[in-house]
Structure formats: structure tokens, C-alpha cells
C-alpha positions, 0 to 999 in steps of 0.5 A, a space after each residue: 815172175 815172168 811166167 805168165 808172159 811166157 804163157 801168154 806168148 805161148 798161147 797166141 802161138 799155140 791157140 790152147 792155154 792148157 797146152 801153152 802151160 804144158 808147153 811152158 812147164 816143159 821147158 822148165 824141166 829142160 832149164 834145171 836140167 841144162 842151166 847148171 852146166 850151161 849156165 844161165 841165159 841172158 833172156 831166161 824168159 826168151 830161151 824158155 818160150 823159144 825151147 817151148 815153141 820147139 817142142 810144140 813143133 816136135 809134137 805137132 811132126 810126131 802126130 800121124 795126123 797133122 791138119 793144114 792149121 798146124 802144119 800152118 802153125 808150125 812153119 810160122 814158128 819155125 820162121 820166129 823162134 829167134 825173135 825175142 819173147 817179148 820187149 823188155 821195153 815195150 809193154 804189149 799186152 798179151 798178159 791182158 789178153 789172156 785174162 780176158 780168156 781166162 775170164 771168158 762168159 763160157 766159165 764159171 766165175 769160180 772157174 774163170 778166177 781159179 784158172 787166171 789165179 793160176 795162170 796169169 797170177 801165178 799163184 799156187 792150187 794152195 795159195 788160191 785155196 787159201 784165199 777162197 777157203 776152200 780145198 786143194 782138190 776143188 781148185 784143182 778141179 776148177 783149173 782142169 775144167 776150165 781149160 778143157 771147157 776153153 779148148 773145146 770152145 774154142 775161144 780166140 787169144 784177143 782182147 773182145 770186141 767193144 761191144 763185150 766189155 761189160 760182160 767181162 771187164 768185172 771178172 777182169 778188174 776182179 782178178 786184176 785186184 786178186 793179183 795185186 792184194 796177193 803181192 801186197 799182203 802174201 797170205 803165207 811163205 816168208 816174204 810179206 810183200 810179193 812185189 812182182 805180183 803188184 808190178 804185173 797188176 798195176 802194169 795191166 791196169 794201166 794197158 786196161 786203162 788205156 783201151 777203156 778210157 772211159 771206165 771209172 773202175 779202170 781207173 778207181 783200180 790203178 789209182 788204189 794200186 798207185 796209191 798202195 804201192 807207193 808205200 812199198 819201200 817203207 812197208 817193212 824193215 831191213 830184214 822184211 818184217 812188216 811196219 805198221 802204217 803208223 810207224 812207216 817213214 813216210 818221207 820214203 813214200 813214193 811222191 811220183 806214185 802218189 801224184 800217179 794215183 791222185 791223177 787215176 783218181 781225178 780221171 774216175 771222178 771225171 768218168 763218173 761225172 760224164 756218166 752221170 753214175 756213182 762211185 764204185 768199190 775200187 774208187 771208194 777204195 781209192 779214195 781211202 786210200 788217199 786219205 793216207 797217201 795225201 797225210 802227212 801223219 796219222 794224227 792228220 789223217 782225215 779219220 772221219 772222212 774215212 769211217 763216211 767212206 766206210 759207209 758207201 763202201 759198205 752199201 755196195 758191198 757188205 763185207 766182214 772185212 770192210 767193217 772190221 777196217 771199218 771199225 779200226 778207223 772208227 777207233 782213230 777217229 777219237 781216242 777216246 771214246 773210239 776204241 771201246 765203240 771199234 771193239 763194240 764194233 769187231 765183238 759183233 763181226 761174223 765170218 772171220 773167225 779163222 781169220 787172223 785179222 779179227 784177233 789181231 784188230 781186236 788185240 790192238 783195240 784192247 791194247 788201246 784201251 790198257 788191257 794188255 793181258 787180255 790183247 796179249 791172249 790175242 795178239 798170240 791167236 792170231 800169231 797162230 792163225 796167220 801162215 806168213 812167217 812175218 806176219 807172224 813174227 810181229 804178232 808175236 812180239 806184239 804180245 811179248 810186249 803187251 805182257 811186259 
């Protein structure tokens, strides 16, 4: 949980976030070596950034030949190593300046989202594979890139000038977005949701928010996440198995975080009407997701206003994804007449097809419509394609009941 502010720390001090990481790892090893018969710190994440900077000084003495700059470097560790690595209850954004780092213009965006993934997110090579269906070894090596192409540019742990923003705020947002939806839905393990991933994300859209006031994105970004994550204390049950939103309690909806969102959302329009431009995907995305938060159920969500949504979002940006959300509003728009034009709807998707999501929609769509041996069939592929263990869990229910 703590570990990209560990990393960040490091980095200011070291001026090298691959050599920050190793640092950090290092120090890993000398906790589970220690920690079993010294116990546990009270500040973990001070004891591990304040062993890490000891051993960067260790480093730097065993080297023959030390420079100015980190003989320089060293003296003003030595003379911080007992300060806290950070205050717990200031919110200083080092976090967000190694994004900006990571999301550097001399990277690859391939390279710049892989490298903060791994480092500011703390997602596994796996994990980020999984979500860009690609190999192990290719992420690997997009890591290892960028850290060698970062050290050897040289880049300052800052926030950029003003003037740079617009070449690196996307990438920014982007990642920002990746963290948080990885917290909200984990793509496999045995939590569905990683809340000290959504935490991070929404903590460093609020700092961005506030160095860039004027950018409706920032602001279309916080708003979604205030907006989902007010549903998180009804998202699952007591033994952290989803619950579907039409089944949530939503008397356990966070009300504050919901008016947060409606405020960030407020802000957007008002960016987007002093700029005299159109709404982009996070505040689109809000926007839906304010219909949900602001409903009182799902018979009074506001379903075709949803499926209009659906569409500008779809013009900014075509997805397999947005139209099978598409498609399932689509279908909660009537009873009737919406379920056999949803299913129309997902039978002409591509691009999902190792993908539960497509199965699991079309399931549901068919147990609508009554023919529940064929969503059971479903139901049980996308059980087998899911890599959450919870997720899985209620697939699998879902289709023992549609077989009755």
C-alpha cells in the first residue's frame, strides 16, 4: 500500500527511480529478515525508506570513485534519516511527481504506462499484462526500457513546467484511470475490490485537480471516482463477494462522496464552458455515473438519458467495451423490447472474445428474455474465462440458478 510513496521519496533523494526501486526492494528483504524477531515498526513505511537511504549511502562510500554530487548527496541524507518519510497527515505529492516522471515525452506510451503501472500503481509484470493482452516478457522488457531510457535522460523528479502540461497531463489522467479501475474491479486474485488502489488514484486526482484548476478532465476524473467509489461499502457482501448494482443497499451509499462527485462534476461544466469546448470521456463517464449515484433505484435510474450518453461517448471513443455498457442500458431502458435489441446489440460485438464480460452480459440479457438454459451455458463460459475468484463465485451461482 505504501510503496509507491516509498519509491517516490526515494527517488527525490536518489535522483534514479530504477535505482529507487532496488533501493526499496532491498529493504524489503532486510524487514522479513528482521521484523519476525524485532517485530514490526510503528511507521513500516518510514523504517523501510529510512534502512533504504542507508544502504544508498553505503553504496555510494563503496564506490572508488565518488563525484561531488553524491558525496553532496549522501551528507544530506545522512543529516534526514530520522525524519519521517512522509506526513501521514499532509498530503505532499511526491506520488504525483513520479508520475509525471514516469509519463515523461521521452518514453513510449507503451513504456510510460508499463513503468507507472508498475511503480506508482504497484500492479504485478502480470497484472499489467493482463489488462493490455499482452505477454509477461513484453511488459518486463517495456519496464526495464523505460528505466534505463529515464536514467540516462536524466529527467528531474518535478512536477513540469506549466507550459508542458498538455504533452503529459493524458498520460497522466490515463494512468490515474488504470490505477483506480484496477482497485475497483481487480482482474484476478481473491479480493474484487482493491480499495488502497482507488484511495491512491483518487488522492492524486484531487492534488492534480488542484495544480490544474482549469482542466475539465481533472475534474471529469475525480468526479467518476468520487462517484464509484461511494458505492464501495455496498459493492460486496460480508464475505467480499460482488453484489450486483441493482441488488446494492443503497442506503449504504456514501452520500459526502456522492455530493464530492456532484461538486467535481459542477466544476467540469463550468471548465468546459469557459473554454468554450465539449465534454470529454472521464466527464462523459461521469455523467453516467451520476445517473446511478443521484437514483434512487434502478426502476428510477434515468435509462435513456444513459444510452444518449452512451453515444457521445461512443464518438470520442470507439470501444468494444462502451458499447456492450452500451447495450446493457439499452436493455434497461424497456423491458420489454430492450433485451432482444441489447443481445442484437452484444451478438455484433468483436474484440471481446477472451473476455468475460461479453458472456456474462449476454447471459444476463438471455436470462431476461427466459432462456435460461442457454444463459446458464453462458453464465459457466464466463466463470471460466474470469481470473477473480470472486467474480467467479457468483458466475457460478448465476448459472446453477438459471438451470433451476
Amino acid at each position: 500500500m505504501e510503496a509507491a510513496k516509498i519509491v517516490a521519496t526515494l527517488t527525490r533523494a536518489v535522483g534514479d527511480i530504477g535505482l529507487a526501486e532496488d533501493l526499496a526492494q532491498e529493504a524489503v528483504v532486510d524487514a522479513l529478515t528482521q521484523w519476525p524477531s524485532t517485530g514490526v515498526p510503528r511507521n513500516p513505511g518510514a523504517w523501510l525508506t529510512t534502512v533504504a537511504k542507508r544502504k544508498a549511502i553505503d553504496n555510494w562510500r563503496r564506490q572508488d570513485n565518488l563525484d561531488a554530487r553524491y558525496a553532496q548527496l549522501a551528507r544530506s541524507l545522512e543529516n534526514h534519516l530520522d525524519e519521517p518519510a512522509w506526513d501521514p497527515d499532509h498530503i505532499d505529492d511526491d506520488v504525483l511527481r513520479l508520475i509525471f516522471i514516469s509519463t515523461h515525452p521521452v518514453l513510449s506510451r507503451e513504456n510510460r504506462i508499463a513503468l507507472t503501472l508498475r511503480v506508482v500503481g504497484g500492479l504485478t509484470t502480470e497484472e499489467i499484462a493482463r489488462a493490455f493482452l499482452t505477454s509477461k516478457a513484453t511488459v518486463a522488457q517495456r519496464i526495464v526500457r523505460a528505466k534505463k531510457t529515464l536514467a540516462a535522460a536524466d529527467v528531474p523528479f518535478e512536477v513540469p513546467p506549466r507550459d508542458e502540461y498538455p504533452k503529459r497531463l493524458s498520460a497522466v489522467l490515463g494512468v490515474i484511470y488504470l490505477i483506480y479501475n484496477e482497485g475497483y474491479a481487480a482482474s484476478f486474485g481473491q479480493r474484487w475490490i482493491r480499495d488502497e488502489l482507488c484511495s491512491e488514484a483518487l488522492r492524486l486526482g484531487r492534488i492534480l485537480a488542484a495544480l490544474v484548476p482549469d482542466e475539465p478532465e481533472v475534474h471529469g476524473l475525480v468526479a467518476l471516482m468520487e462517484f464509484q467509489s461511494s458505492r464501495f461499502a455496498a459493492r460486496t457482501d460480508a464475505d467480499g463477494r460482488p453484489i450486483p448494482l441493482e441488488n446494492q443497499n443503497r442506503a449504504n451509499w456514501d452520500r459526502a462522496q456522492i455530493g464530492r462527485g456532484v461538486a467535481a462534476l459542477r466544476r467540469t461544466a463550468e471548465a468546459i464552458e469557459r473554454r468554450g469546448s465539449g465534454w470529454g470521456t472521464y466527464a462523459l463517464q461521469a455523467a453516467l455515473a451520476e445517473c446511478h449515484a443521484t437514483a434512487a433505484s434502478t426502476a428510477d435510474t434515468d435509462w435513456n438519458r444513459i444510452v444518449t450518453v452512451y453515444d457521445a461517448l461512443l464518438q470520442l471513443s470507439r470501444s468494444p467495451v462502451i458499447e456492450l455498457n452500451r447495450a446493457v442500458a439499452v436493455a434497461m431502458a424497456d423491458p420489454v423490447a430492450g433485451p432482444p435489441a441489447a443481445l442484437a446489440i452484444v451478438d455484433g460485438l468483436t474484440g471481446l472474445n477472451d473476455s468475460h464480460l461479453l458472456p456474462s452480459v449476454r447471459a444476463e440479457l438471455l436470462a431476461r428474455m427466459g432462456r435460461n438454459a442457454e444463459a446458464a451455458v453462458e453464465f459457466e463460459r464466463a466463470a471460466a474465462l474470469t481470473d477473480n475468484e470472486r467474480e467467479r463465485e457468483v458466475l457460478w451461482d448465476k448459472a446453477a440458478r438459471a438451470r433451476g
